[in-house]
Chimera marker file (.cmm) of the C-alpha trace (Angstrom):
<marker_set name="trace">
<marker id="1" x="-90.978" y="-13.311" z="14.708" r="1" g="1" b="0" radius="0.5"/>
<marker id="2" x="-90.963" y="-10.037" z="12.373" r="1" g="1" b="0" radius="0.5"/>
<marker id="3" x="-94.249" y="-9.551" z="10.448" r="1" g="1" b="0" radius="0.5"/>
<marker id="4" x="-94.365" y="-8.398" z="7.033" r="1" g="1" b="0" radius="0.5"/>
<marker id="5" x="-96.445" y="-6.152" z="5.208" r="1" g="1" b="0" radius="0.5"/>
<marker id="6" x="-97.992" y="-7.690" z="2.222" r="1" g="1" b="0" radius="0.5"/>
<marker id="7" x="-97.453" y="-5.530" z="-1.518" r="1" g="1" b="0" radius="0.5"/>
<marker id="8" x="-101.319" y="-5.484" z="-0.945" r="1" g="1" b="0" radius="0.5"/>
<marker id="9" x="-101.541" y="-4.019" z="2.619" r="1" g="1" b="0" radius="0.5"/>
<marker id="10" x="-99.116" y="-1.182" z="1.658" r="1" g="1" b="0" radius="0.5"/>
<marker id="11" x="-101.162" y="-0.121" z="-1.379" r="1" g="1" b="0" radius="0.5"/>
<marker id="12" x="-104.024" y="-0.240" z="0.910" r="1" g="1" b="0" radius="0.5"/>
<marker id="13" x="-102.381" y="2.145" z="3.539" r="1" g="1" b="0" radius="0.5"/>
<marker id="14" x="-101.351" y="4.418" z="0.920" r="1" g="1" b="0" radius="0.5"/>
<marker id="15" x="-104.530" y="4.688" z="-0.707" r="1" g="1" b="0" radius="0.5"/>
<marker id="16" x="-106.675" y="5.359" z="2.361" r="1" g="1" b="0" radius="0.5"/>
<marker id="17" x="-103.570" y="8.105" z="3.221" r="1" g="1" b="0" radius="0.5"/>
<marker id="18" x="-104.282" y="10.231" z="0.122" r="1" g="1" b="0" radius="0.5"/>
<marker id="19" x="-108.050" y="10.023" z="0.273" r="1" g="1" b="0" radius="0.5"/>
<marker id="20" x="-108.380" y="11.536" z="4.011" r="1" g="1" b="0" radius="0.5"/>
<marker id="21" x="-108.351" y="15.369" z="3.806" r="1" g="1" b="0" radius="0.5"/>
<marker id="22" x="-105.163" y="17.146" z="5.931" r="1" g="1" b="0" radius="0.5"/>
<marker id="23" x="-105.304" y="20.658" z="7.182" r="1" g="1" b="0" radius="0.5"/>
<marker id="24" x="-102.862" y="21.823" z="4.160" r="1" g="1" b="0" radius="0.5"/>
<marker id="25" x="-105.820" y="20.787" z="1.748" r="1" g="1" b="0" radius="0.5"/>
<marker id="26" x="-108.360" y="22.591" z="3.246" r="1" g="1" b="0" radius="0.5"/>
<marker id="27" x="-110.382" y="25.005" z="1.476" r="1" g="1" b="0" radius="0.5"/>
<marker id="28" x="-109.641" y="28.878" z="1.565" r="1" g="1" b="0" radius="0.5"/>
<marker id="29" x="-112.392" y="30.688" z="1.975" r="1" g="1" b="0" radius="0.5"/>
<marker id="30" x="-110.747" y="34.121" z="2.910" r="1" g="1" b="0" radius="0.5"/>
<marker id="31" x="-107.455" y="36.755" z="2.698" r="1" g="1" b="0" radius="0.5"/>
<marker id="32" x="-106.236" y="37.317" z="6.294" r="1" g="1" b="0" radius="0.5"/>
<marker id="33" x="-104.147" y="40.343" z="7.636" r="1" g="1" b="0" radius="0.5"/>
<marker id="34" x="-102.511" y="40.102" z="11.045" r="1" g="1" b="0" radius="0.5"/>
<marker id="35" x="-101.029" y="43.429" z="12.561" r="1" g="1" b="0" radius="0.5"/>
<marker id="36" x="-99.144" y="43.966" z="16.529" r="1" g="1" b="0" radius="0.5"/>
<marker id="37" x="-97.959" y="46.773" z="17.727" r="1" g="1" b="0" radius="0.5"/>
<marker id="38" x="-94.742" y="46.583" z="19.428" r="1" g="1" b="0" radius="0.5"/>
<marker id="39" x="-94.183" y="50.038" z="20.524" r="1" g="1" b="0" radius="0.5"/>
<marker id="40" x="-94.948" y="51.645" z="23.754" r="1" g="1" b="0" radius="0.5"/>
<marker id="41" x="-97.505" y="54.574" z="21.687" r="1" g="1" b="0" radius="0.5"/>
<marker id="42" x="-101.193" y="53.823" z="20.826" r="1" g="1" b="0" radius="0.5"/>
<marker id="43" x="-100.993" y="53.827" z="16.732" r="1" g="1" b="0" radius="0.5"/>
<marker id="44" x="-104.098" y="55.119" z="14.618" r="1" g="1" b="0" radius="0.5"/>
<marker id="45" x="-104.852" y="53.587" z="11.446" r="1" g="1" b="0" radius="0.5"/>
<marker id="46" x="-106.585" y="54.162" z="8.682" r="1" g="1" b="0" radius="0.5"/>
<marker id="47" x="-108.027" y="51.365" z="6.447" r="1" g="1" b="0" radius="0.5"/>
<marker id="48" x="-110.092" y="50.149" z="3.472" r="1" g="1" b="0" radius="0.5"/>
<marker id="49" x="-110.653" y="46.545" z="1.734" r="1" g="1" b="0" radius="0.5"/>
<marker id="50" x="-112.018" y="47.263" z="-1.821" r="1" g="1" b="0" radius="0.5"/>
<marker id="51" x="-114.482" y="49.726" z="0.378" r="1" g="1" b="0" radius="0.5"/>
<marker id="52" x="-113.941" y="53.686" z="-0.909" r="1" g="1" b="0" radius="0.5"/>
<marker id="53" x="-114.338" y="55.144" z="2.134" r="1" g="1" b="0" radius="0.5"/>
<marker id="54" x="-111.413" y="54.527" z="5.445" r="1" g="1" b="0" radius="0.5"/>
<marker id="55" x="-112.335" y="53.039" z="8.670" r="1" g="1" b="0" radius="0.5"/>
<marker id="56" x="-110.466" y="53.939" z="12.009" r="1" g="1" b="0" radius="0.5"/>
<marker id="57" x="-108.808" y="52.051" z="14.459" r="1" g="1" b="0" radius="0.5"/>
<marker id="58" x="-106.610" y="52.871" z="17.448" r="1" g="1" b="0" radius="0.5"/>
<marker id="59" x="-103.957" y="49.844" z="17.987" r="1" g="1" b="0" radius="0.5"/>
<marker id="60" x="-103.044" y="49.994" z="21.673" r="1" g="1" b="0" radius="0.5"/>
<marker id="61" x="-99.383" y="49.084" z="22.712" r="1" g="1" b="0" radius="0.5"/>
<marker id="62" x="-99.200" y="45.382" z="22.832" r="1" g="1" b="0" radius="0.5"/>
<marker id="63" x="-102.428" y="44.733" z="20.978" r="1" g="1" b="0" radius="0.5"/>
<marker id="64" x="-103.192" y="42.778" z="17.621" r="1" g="1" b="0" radius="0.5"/>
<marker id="65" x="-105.573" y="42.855" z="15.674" r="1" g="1" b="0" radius="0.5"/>
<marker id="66" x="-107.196" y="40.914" z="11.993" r="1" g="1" b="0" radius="0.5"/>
<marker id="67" x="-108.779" y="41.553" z="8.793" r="1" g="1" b="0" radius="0.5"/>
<marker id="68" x="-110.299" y="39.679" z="6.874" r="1" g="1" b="0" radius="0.5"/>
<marker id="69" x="-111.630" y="39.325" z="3.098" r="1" g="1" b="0" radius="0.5"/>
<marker id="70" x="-114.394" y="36.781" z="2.208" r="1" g="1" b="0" radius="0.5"/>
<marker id="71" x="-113.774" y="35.523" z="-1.239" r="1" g="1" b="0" radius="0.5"/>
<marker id="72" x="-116.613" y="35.401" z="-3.768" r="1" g="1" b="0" radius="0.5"/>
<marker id="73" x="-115.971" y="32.046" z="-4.547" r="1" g="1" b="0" radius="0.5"/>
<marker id="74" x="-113.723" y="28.834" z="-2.627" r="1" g="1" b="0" radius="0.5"/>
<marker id="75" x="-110.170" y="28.588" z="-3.241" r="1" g="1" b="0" radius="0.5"/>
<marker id="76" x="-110.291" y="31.864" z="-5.376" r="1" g="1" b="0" radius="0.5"/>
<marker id="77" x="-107.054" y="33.070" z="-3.261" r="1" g="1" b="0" radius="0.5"/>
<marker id="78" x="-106.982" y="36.348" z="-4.470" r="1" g="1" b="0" radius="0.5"/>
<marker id="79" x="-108.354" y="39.473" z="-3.030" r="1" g="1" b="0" radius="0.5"/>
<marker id="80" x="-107.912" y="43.472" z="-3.389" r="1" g="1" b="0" radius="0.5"/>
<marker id="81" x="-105.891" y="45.675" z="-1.790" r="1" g="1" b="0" radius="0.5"/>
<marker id="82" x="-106.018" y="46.430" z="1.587" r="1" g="1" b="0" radius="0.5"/>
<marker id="83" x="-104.709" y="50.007" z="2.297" r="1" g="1" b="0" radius="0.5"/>
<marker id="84" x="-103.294" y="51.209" z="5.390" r="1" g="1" b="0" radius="0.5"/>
<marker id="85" x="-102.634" y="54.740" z="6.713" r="1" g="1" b="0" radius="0.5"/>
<marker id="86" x="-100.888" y="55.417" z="10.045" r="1" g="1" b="0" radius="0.5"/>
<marker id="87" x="-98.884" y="57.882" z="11.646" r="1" g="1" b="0" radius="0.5"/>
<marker id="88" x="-95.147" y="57.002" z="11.347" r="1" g="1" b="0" radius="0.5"/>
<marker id="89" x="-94.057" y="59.688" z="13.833" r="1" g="1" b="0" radius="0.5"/>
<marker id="90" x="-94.661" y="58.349" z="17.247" r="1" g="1" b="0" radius="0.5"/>
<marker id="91" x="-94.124" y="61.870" z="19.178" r="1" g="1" b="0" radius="0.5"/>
<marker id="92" x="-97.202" y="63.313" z="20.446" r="1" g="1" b="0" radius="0.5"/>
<marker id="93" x="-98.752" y="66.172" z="18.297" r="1" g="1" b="0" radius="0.5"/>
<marker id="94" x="-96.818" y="65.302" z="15.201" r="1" g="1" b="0" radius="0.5"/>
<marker id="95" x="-98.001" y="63.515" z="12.192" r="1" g="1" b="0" radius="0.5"/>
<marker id="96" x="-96.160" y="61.943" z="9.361" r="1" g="1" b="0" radius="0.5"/>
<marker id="97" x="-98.707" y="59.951" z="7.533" r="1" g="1" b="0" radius="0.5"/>
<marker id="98" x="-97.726" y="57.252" z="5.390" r="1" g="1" b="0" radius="0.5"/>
<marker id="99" x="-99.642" y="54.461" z="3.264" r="1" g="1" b="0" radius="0.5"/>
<marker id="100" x="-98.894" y="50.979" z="2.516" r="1" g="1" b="0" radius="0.5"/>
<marker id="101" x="-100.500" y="48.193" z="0.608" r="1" g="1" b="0" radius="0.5"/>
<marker id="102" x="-100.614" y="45.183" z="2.162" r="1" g="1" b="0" radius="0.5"/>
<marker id="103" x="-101.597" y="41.256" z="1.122" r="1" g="1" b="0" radius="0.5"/>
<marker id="104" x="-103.107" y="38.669" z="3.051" r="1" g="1" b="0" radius="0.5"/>
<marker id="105" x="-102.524" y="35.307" z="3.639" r="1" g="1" b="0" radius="0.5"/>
<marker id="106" x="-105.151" y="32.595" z="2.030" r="1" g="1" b="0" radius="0.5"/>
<marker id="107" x="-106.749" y="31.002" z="5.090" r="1" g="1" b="0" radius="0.5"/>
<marker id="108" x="-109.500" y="28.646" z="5.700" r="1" g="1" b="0" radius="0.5"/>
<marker id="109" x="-110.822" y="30.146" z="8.684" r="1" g="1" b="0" radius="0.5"/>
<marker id="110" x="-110.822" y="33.793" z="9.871" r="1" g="1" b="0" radius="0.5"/>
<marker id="111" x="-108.040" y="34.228" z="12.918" r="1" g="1" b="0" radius="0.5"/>
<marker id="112" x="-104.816" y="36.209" z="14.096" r="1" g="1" b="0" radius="0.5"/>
<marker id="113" x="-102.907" y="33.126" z="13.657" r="1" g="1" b="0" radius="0.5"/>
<marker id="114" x="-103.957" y="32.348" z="9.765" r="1" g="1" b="0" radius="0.5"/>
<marker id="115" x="-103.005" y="35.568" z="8.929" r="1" g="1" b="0" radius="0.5"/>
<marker id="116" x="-99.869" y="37.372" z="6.824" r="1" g="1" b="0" radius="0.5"/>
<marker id="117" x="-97.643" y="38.724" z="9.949" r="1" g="1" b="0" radius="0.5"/>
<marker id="118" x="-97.179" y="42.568" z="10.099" r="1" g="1" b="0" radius="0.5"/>
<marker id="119" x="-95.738" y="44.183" z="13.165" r="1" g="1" b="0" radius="0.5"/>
<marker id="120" x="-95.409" y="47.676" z="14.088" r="1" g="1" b="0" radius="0.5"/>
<marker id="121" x="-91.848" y="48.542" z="15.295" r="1" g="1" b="0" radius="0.5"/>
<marker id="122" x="-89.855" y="51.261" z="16.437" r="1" g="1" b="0" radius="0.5"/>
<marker id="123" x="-87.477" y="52.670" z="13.305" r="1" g="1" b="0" radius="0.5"/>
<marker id="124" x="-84.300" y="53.534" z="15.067" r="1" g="1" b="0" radius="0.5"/>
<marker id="125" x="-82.909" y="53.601" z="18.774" r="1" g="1" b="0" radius="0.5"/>
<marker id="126" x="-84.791" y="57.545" z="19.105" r="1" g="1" b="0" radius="0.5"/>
<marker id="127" x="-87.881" y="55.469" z="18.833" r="1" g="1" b="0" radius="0.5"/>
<marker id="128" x="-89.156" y="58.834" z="17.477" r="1" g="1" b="0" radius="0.5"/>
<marker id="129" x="-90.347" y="56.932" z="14.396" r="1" g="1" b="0" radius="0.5"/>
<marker id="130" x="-92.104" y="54.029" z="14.071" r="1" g="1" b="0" radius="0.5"/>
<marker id="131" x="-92.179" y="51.268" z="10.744" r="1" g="1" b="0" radius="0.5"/>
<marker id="132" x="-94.390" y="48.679" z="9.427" r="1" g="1" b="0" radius="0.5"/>
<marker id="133" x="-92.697" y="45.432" z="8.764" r="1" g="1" b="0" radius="0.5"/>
<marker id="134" x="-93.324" y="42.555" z="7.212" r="1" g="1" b="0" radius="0.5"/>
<marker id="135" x="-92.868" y="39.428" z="9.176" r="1" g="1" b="0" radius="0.5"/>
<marker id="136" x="-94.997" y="36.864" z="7.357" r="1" g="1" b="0" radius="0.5"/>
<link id1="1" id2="2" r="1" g="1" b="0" radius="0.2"/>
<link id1="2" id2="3" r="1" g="1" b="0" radius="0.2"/>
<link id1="3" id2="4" r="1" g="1" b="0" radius="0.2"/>
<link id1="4" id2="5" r="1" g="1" b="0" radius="0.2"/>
<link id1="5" id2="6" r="1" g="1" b="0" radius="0.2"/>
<link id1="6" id2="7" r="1" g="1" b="0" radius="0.2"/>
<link id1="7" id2="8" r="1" g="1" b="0" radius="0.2"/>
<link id1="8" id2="9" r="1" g="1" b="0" radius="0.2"/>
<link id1="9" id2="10" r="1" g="1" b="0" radius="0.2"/>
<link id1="10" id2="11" r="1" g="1" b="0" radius="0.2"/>
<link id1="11" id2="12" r="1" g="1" b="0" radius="0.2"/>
<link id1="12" id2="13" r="1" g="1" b="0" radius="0.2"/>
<link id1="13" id2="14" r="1" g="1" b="0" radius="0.2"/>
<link id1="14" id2="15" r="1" g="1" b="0" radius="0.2"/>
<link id1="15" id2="16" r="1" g="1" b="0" radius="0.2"/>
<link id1="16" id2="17" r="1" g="1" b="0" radius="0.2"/>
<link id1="17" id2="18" r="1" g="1" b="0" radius="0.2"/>
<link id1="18" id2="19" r="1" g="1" b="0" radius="0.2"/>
<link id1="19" id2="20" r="1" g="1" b="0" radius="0.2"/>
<link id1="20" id2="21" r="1" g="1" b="0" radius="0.2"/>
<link id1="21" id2="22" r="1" g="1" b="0" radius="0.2"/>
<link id1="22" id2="23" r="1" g="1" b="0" radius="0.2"/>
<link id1="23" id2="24" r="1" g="1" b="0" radius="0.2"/>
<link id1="24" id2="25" r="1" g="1" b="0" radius="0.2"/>
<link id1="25" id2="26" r="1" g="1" b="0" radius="0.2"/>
<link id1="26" id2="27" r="1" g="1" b="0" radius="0.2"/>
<link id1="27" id2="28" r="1" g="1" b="0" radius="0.2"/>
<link id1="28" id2="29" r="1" g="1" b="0" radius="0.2"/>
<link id1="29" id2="30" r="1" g="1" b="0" radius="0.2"/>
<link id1="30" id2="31" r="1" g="1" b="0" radius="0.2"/>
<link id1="31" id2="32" r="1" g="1" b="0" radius="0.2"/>
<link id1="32" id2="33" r="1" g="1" b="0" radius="0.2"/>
<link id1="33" id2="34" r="1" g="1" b="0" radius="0.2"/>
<link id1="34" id2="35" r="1" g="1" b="0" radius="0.2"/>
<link id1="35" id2="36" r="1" g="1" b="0" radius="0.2"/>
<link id1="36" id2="37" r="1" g="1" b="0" radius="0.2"/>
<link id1="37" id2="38" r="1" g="1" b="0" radius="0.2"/>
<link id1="38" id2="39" r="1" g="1" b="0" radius="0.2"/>
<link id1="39" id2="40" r="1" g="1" b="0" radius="0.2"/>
<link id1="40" id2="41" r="1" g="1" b="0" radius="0.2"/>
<link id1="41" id2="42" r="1" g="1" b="0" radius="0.2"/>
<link id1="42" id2="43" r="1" g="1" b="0" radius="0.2"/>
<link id1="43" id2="44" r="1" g="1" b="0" radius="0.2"/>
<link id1="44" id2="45" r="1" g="1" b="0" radius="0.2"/>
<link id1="45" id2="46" r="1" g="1" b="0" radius="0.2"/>
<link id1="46" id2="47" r="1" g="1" b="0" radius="0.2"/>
<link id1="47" id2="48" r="1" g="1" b="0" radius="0.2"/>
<link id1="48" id2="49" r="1" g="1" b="0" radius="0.2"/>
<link id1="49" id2="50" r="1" g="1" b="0" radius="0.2"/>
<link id1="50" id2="51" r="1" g="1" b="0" radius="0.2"/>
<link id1="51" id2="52" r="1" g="1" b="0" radius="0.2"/>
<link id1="52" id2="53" r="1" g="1" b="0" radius="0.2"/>
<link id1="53" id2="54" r="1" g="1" b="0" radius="0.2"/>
<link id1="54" id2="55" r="1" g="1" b="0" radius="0.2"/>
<link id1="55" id2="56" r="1" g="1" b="0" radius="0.2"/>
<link id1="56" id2="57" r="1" g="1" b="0" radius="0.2"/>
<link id1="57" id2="58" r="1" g="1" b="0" radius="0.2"/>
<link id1="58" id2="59" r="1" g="1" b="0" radius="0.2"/>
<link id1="59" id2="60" r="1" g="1" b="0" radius="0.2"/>
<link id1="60" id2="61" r="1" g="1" b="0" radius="0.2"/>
<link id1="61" id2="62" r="1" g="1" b="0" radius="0.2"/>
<link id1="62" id2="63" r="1" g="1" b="0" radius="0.2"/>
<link id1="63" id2="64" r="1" g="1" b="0" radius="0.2"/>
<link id1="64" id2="65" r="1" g="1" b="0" radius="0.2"/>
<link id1="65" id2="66" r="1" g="1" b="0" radius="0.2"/>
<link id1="66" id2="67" r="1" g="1" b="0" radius="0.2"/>
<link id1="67" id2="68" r="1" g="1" b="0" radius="0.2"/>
<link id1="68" id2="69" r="1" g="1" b="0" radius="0.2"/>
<link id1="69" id2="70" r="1" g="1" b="0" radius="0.2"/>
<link id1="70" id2="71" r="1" g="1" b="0" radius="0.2"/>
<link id1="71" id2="72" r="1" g="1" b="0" radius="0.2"/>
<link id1="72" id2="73" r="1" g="1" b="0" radius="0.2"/>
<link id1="73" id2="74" r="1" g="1" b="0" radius="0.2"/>
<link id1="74" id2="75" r="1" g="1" b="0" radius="0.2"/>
<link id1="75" id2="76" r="1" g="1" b="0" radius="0.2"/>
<link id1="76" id2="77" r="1" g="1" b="0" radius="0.2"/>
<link id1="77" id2="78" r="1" g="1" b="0" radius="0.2"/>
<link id1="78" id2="79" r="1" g="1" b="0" radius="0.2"/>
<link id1="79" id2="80" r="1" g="1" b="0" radius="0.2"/>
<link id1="80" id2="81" r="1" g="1" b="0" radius="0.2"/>
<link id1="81" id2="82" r="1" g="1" b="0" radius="0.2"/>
<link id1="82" id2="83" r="1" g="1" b="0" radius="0.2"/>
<link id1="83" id2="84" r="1" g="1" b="0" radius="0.2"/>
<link id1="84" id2="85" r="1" g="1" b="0" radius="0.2"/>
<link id1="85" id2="86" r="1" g="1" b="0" radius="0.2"/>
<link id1="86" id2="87" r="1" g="1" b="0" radius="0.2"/>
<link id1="87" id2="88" r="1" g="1" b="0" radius="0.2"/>
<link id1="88" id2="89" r="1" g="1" b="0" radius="0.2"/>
<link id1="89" id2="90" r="1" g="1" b="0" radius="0.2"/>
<link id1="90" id2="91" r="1" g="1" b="0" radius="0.2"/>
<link id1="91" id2="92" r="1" g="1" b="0" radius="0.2"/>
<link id1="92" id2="93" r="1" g="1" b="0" radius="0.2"/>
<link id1="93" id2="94" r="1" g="1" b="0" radius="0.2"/>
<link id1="94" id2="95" r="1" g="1" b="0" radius="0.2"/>
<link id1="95" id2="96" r="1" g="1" b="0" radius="0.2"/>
<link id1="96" id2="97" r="1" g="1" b="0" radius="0.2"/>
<link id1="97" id2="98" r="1" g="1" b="0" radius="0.2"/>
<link id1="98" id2="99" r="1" g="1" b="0" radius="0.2"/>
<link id1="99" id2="100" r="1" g="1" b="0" radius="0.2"/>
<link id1="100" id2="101" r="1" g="1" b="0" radius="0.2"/>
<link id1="101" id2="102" r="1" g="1" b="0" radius="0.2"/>
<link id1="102" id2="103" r="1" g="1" b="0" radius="0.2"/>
<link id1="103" id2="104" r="1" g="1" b="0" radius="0.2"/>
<link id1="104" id2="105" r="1" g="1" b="0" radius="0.2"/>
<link id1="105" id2="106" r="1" g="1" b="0" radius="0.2"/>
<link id1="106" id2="107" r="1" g="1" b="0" radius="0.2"/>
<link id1="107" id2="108" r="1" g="1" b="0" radius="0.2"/>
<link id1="108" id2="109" r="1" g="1" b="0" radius="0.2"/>
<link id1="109" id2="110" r="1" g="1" b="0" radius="0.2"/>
<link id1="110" id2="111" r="1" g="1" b="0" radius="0.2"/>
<link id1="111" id2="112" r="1" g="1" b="0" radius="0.2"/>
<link id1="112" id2="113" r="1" g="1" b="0" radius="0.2"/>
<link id1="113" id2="114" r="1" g="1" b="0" radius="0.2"/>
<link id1="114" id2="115" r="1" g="1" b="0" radius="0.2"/>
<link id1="115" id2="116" r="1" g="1" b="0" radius="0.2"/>
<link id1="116" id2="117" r="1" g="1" b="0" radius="0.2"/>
<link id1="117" id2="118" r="1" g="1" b="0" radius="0.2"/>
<link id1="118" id2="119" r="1" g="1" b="0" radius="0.2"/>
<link id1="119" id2="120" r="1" g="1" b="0" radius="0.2"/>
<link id1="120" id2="121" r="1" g="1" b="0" radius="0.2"/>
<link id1="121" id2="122" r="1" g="1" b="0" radius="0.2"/>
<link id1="122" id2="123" r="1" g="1" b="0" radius="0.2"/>
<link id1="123" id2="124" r="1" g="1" b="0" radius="0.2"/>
<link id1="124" id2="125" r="1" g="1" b="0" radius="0.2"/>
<link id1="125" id2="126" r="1" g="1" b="0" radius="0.2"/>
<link id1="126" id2="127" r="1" g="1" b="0" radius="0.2"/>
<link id1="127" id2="128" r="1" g="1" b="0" radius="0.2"/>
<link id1="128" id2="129" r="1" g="1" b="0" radius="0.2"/>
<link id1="129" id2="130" r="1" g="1" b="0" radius="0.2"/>
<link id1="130" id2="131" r="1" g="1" b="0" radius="0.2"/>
<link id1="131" id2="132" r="1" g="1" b="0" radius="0.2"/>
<link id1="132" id2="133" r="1" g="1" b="0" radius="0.2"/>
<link id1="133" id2="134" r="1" g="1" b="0" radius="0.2"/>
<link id1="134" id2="135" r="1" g="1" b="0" radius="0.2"/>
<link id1="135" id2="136" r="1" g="1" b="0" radius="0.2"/>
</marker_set>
């Protein structure tokens, strides 16, 4: 015997459906930056979040690494730039510096994974070179 669902039971379901939060409605509470390095060279960075003065970092072949930007206020989803500096010339002893501006992804929590995807990549088959890109 097949059941039914009464007009009343599915306005029920429905209703108790919208009212329970979901992951997608969770409140952002911070800008997230994910960066790996791909390459076979350790890669040092400069950076600054709204700070004036540049912190260092050495990214290790292989490694990843976050940033993160605590809004002053829930759900705000905005945030200022986050500069990046790093040498794009992966040959020992040489230097070409170059500086990007990069966004973050509105997150809830503060973690690689909620983060805008950068990866660090080698720019050609010399692999002399190496390029930021943008991966989402």
């Amino acid at each position: 015997m097949a059941s039914s669902i009464t007009r009343r039971q599915a306005l029920v379901a429905a209703t108790a459906l919208a009212v329970v939060p979901s992951a997608a409605s969770a409140t952002n509470r911070y800008s997230v930056i994910s960066i790996s390095n791909e390459t076979r060279v350790d890669i040092g960075l400069s950076w600054r979040w709204s700070d004036p003065g540049w912190k260092r970092l050495k990214l290790a072949p292989g490694a990843r690494h976050w940033w993160s930007h605590k809004y002053d206020r829930p759900n705000e989803n905005k945030s200022p730039d986050f500069e990046l500096k790093f040498d794009s010339d992966g040959r020992t002893g040489s230097a070409y510096s170059e500086t990007k501006i990069l966004r973050g992804h509105a997150a809830p929590e503060q973690n690689f994974d909620l983060g805008h995807k950068y990866v660090f990549r080698y720019d050609g088959p010399s692999k002399r070179y190496i390029k930021l890109m943008d991966i989402g």
